[in-house]
C-alpha positions as CSV (number, residue, x, y, z in Angstrom):
1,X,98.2,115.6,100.7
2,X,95.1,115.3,102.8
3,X,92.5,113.1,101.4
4,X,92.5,111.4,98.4
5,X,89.6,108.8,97.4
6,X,88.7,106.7,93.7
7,X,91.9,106.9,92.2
8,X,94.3,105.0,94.9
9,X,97.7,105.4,95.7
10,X,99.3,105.7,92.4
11,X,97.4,109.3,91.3
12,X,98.2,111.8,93.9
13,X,100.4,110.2,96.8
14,X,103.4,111.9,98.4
15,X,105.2,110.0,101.1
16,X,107.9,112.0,103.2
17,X,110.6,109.6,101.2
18,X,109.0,111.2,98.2
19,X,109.6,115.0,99.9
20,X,113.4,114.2,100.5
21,X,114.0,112.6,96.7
22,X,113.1,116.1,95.5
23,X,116.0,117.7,97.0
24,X,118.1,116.7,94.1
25,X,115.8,117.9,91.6
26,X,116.2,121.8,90.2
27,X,114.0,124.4,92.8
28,X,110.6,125.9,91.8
29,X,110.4,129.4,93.1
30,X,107.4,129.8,94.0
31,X,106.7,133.1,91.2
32,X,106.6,130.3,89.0
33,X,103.5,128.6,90.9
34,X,100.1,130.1,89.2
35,X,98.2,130.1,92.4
36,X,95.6,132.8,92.2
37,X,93.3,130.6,94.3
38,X,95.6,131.1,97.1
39,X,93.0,132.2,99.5
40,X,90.8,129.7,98.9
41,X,93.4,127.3,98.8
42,X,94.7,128.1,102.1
43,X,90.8,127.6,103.7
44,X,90.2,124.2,101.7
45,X,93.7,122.7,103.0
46,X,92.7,123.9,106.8
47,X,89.5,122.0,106.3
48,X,90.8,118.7,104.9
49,X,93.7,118.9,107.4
50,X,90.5,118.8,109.8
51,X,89.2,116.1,108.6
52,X,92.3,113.9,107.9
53,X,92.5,114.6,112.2
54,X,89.2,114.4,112.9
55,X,88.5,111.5,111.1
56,X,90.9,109.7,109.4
57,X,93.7,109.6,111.8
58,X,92.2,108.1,114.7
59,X,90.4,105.6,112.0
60,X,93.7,105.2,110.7
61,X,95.5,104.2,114.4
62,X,93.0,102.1,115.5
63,X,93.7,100.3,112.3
64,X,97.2,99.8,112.6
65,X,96.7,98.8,116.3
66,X,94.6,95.9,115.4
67,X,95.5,94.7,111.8
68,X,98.9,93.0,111.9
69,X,101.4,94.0,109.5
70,X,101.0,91.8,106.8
71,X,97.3,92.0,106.9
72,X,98.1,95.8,106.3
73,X,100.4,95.3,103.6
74,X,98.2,92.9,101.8
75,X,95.4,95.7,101.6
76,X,97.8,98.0,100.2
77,X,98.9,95.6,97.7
78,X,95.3,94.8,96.5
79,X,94.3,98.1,96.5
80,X,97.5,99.3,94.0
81,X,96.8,96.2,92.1
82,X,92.9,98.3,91.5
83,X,94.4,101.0,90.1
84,X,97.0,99.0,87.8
85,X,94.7,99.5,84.3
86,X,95.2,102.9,84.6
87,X,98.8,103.1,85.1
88,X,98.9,100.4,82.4
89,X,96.4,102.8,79.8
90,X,99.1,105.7,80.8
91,X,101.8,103.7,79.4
92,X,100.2,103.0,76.5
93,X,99.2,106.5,75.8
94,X,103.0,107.4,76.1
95,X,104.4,104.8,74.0
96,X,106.0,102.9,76.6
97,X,105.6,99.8,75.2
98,X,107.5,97.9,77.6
99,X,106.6,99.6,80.4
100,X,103.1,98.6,80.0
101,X,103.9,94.9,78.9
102,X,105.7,94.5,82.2
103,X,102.7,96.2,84.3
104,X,100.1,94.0,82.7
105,X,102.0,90.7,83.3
106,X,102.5,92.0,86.9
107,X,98.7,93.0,87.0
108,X,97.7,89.6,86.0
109,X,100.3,87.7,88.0
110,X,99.1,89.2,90.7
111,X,95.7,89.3,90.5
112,X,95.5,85.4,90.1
113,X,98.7,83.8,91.7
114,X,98.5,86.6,94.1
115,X,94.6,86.4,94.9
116,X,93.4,89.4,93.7
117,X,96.8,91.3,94.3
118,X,96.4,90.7,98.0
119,X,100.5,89.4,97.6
120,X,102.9,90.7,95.6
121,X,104.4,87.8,93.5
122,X,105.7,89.7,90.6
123,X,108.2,91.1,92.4
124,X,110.0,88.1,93.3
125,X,109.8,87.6,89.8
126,X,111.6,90.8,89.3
127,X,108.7,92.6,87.7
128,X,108.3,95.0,90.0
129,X,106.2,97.8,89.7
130,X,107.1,100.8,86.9
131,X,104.5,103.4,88.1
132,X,102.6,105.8,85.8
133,X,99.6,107.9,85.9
134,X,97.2,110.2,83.9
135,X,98.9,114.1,84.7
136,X,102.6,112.2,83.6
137,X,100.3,111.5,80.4
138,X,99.2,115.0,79.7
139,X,102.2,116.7,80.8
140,X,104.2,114.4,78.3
141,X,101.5,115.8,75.7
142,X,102.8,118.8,75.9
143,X,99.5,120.2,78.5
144,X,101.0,122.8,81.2
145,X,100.1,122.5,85.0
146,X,98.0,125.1,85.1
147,X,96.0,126.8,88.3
148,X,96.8,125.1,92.0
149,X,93.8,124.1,93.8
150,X,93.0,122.5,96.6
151,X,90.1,120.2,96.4
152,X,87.7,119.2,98.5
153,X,88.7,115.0,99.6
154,X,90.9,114.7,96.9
155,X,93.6,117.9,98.4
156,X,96.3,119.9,96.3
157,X,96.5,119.2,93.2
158,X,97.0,121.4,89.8
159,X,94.6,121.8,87.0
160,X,96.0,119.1,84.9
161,X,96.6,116.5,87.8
162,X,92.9,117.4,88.5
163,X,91.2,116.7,85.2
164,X,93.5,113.8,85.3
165,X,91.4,112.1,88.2
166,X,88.8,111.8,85.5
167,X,90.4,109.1,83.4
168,X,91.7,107.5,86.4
169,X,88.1,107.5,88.1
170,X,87.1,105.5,84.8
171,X,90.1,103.4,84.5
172,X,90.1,101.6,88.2
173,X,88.5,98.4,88.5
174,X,87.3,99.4,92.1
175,X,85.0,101.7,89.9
176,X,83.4,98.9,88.6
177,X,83.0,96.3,91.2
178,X,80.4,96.1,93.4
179,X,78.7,98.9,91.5
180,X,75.6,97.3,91.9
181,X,75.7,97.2,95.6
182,X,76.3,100.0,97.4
183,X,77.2,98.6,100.6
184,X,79.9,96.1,99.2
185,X,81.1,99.6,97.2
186,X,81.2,101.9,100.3
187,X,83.3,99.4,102.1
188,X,85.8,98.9,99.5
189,X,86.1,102.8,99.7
190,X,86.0,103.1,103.3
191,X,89.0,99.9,102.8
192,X,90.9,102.2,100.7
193,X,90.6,105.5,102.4
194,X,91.9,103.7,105.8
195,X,95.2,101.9,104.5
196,X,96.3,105.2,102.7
197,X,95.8,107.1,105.3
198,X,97.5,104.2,107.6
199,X,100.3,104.4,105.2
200,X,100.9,108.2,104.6
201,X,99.3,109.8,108.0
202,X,102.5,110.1,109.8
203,X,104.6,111.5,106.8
204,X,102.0,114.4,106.8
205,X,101.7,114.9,110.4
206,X,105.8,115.0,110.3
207,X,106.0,117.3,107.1
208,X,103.3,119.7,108.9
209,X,104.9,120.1,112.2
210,X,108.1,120.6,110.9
211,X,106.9,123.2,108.2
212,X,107.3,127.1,109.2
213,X,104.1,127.2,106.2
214,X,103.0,124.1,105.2
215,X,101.0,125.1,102.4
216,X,103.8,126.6,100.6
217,X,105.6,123.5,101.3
218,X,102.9,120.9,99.8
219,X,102.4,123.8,96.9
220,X,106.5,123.2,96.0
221,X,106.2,119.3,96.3
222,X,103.1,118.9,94.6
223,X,104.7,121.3,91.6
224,X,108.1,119.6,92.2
225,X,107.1,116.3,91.7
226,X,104.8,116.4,89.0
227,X,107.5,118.2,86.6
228,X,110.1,115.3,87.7
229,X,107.5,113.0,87.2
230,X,107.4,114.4,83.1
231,X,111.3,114.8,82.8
232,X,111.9,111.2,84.1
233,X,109.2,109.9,81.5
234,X,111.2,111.4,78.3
């Protein structure tokens, strides 16, 4: 929930709409959390908490202040449409056949009629998008959760959601391009940090304040979501 970089929106995102879906889904007490890490946990979500408001906030305001709303929502298009091959390789590996033939014609719809996936023309094509990702993968496999941990950047996650960031790192075409040029690549990141943190900043900042322990709460959700995320892929 604070940072999360190389892997976009579609690996390990949780909007407050997100939050309030779970209410209909069965409660995960928390003895059924492995969290050993707890204390270090705890410390690494204080410190990326820090930097979300140290840094990534007032980046994030000043952004929305000056970029006008479709600018902003044509970033956030093109930077899903990066991480489309791997939701498209996660359908695959599950045997969603038609799942992934729908994502691929959306993913090359919109990258060429919708320049590069700044614009979202599949959906008015009613192809919208069916999202996937790498832990849904494993968890389908049969692989349990494992240990929570907070990482550094990337925030809570659980063991298999973690080692899932791998395939995803290698399965995102903004790990390719401008690979060769490190200024063009630090700026796409830079691009991508900003407009999710634009997009998800306020959902945080609400779910924080109105938390009596926030940790515990993102520990649930994160947990929560992840074993919904497996059911509704059966």
């Amino acid at each position: 929930m604070a940072m999360a970089v190389g892997a976009g929106r579609a690996q390990a995102q949780y909007s407050l709409a997100e939050i309030n879906d779970l209410y209909g889904v069965e409660n995960v007490a928390d003895d059924e959390i492995t969290d050993h890490l707890e204390p270090y946990n705890r410390v690494m979500l204080d410190i990326n908490l820090f930097l979300n408001r140290a840094l990534l906030n007032p980046n994030a305001r000043i952004y929305k202040k000056i970029t006008p709303e479709p600018a902003q929502k044509a970033i956030a298009n093109a930077v899903d449409n990066l991480s489309m091959p791997s939701v498209i390789a996660s359908d695959v590996l599950q045997g969603k056949i038609s799942n992934s033939g729908q994502n691929t014609a959306r993913f090359f719809i919109n990258s060429t009629l919708g320049v590069g996936g700044l614009f979202d023309v599949a959906a008015l094509w009613d192809m919208p998008l069916l999202p996937n990702n790498f832990d849904t993968t494993f968890g389908k496999w049969g692989v349990a959760q494992g240990e929570y941990v907070v990482l550094p950047f990337f925030g809570p996650q659980t063991l298999r959601s973690s080692v899932a960031l791998v395939p995803a790192y290698f399965t995102s075409l903004d790990t390719y391009l401008f690979r060769n040029d490190r200024n063009w690549s630090n700026g796409l990141t830079g691009v991508k940090i900003i407009s999710n943190s634009a997009e998800n900043s306020q959902n945080i900042i609400a779910v924080e304040d109105s938390s009596a322990d926030y940790y515990a709460t993102i520990r649930s959700v994160i947990v929560r979501k992840q074993r919904q995320r497996v059911v509704e892929s059966n």
